[in-house]
C-alpha positions as protocol buffer text, in pm:
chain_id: "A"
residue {
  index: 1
  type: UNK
  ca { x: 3462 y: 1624 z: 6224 }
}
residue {
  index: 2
  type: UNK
  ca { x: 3220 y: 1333 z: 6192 }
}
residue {
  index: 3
  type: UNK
  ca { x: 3354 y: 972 z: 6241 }
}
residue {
  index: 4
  type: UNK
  ca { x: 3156 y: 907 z: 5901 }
}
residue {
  index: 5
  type: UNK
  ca { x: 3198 y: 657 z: 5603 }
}
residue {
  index: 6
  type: UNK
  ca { x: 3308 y: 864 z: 5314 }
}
residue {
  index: 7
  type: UNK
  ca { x: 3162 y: 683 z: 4981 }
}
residue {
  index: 8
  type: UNK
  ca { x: 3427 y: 502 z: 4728 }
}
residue {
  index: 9
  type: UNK
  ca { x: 3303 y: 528 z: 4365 }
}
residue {
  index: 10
  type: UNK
  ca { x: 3413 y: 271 z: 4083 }
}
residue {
  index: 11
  type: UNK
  ca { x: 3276 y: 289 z: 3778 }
}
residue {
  index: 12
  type: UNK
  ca { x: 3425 y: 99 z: 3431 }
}
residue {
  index: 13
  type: UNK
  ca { x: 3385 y: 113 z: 3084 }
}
residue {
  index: 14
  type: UNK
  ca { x: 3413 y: -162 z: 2823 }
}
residue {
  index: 15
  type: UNK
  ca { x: 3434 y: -43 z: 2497 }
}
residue {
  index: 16
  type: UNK
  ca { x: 3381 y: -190 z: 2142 }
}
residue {
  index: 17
  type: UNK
  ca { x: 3426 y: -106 z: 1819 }
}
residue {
  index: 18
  type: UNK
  ca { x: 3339 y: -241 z: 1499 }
}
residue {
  index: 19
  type: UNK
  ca { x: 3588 y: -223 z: 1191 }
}
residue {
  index: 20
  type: UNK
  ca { x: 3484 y: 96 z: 987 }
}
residue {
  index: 21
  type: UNK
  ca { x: 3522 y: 74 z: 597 }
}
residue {
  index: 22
  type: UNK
  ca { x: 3608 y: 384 z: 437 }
}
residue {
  index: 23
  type: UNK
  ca { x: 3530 y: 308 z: 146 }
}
residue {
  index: 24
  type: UNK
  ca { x: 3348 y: 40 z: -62 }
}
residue {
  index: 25
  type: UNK
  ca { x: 3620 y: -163 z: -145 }
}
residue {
  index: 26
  type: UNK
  ca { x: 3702 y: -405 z: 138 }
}
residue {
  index: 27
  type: UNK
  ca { x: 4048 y: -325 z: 118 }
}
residue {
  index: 28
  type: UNK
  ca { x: 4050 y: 4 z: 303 }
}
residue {
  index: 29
  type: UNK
  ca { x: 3927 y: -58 z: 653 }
}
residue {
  index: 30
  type: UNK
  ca { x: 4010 y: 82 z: 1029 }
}
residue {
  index: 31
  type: UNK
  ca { x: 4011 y: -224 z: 1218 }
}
residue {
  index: 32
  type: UNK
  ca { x: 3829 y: -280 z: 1515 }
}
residue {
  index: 33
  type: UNK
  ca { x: 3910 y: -315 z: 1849 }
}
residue {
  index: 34
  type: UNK
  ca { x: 3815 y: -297 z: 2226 }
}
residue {
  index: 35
  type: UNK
  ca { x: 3901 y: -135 z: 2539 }
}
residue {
  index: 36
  type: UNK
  ca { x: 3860 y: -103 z: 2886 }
}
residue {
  index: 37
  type: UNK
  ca { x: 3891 y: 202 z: 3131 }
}
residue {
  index: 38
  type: UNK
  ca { x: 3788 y: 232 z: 3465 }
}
residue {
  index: 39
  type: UNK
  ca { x: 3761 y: 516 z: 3717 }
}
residue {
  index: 40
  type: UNK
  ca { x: 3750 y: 561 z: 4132 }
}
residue {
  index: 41
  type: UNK
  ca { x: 3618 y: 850 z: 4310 }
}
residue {
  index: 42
  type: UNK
  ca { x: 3701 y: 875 z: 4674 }
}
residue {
  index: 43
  type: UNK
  ca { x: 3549 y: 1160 z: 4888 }
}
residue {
  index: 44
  type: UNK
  ca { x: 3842 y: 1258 z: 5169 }
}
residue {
  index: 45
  type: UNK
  ca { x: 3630 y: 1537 z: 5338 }
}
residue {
  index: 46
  type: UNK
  ca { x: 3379 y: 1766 z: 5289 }
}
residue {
  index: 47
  type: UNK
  ca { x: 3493 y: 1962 z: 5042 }
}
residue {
  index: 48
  type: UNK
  ca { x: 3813 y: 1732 z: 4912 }
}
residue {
  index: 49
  type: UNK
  ca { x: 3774 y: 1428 z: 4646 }
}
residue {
  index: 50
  type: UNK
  ca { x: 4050 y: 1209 z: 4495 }
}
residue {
  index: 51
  type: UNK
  ca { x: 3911 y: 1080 z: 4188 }
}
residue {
  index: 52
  type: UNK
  ca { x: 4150 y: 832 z: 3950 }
}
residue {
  index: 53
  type: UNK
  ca { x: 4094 y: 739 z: 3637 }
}
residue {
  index: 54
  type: UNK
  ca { x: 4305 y: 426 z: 3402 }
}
residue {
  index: 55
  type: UNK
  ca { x: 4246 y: 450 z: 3033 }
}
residue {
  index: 56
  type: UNK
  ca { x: 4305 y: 171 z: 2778 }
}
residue {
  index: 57
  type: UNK
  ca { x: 4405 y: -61 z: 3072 }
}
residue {
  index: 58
  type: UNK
  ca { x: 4534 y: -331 z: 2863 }
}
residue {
  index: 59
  type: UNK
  ca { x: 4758 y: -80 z: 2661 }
}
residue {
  index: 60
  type: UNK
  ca { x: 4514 y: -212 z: 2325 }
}
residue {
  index: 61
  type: UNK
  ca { x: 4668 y: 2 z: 2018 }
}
residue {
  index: 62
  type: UNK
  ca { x: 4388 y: 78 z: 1782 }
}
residue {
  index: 63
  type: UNK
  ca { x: 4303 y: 312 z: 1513 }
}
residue {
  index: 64
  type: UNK
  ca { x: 4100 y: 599 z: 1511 }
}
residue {
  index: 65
  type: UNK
  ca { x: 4201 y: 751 z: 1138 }
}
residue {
  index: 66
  type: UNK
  ca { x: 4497 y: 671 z: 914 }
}
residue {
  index: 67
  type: UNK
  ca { x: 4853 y: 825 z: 1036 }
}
residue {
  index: 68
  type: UNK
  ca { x: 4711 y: 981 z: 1354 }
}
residue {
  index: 69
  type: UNK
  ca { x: 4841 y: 828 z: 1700 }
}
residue {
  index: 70
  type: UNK
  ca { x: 4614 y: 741 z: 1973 }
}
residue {
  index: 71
  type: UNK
  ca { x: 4657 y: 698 z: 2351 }
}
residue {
  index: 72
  type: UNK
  ca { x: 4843 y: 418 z: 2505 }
}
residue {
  index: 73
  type: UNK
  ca { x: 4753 y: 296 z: 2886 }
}
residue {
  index: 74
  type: UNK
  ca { x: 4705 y: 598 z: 3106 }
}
residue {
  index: 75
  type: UNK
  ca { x: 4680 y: 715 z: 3442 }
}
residue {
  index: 76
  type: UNK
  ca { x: 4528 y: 1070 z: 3566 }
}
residue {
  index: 77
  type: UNK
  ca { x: 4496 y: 1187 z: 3930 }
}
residue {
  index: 78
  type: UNK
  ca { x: 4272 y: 1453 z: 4088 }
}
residue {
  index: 79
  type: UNK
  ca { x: 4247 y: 1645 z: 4384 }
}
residue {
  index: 80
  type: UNK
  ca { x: 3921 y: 1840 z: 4328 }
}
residue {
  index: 81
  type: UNK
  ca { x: 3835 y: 2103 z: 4644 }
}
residue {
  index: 82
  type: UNK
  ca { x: 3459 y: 2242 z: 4622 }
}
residue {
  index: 83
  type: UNK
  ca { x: 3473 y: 2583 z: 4736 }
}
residue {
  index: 84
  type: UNK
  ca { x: 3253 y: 2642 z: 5082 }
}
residue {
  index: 85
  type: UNK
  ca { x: 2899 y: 2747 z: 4961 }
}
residue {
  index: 86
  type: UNK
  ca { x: 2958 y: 2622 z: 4575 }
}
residue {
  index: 87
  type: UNK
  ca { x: 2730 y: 2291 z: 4439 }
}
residue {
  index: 88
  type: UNK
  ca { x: 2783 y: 1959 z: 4583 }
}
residue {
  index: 89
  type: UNK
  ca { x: 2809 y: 1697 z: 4306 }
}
């Protein structure tokens, strides 16, 4: 193998949301709210990757509808292998 530089990736999201008003009245509104989320990819050979991604890094709770839970701070982990021959993202 190559002595080569294999490429880091980070990429990050900051997103915002307005309140949402379900209805006319002022009363009944989703509030709004931001978050942050941010992702690594690192290439460890040819055909491996370890990508990570951290979602909702500030653990922000926020509404998406009435009653329904959403996701607190997260953490996923992948170890992707391209298959010799497939497409090379």
């Amino acid at each position: 193998m190559r002595n080569a530089c294999l490429p880091l990736a980070v990429s990050g999201l900051f997103l915002t949301v307005n309140p949402l008003f379900l209805s006319r009245a002022d009363a009944n509104r989703l509030p709004g709210y931001a978050m942050v989320n941010l992702h690594a990819q690192q290439r460890l050979a040819r055909d491996w990757r370890l990508r990570l991604r951290l979602e909702n890094l500030f653990d922000k709770d926020y509404l998406l509808a009435y009653g329904y839970n959403t996701q607190a701070r997260a953490a996923f982990v992948q170890l992707p292998y391209q298959l010799p021959g497939g497409a090379r993202p």
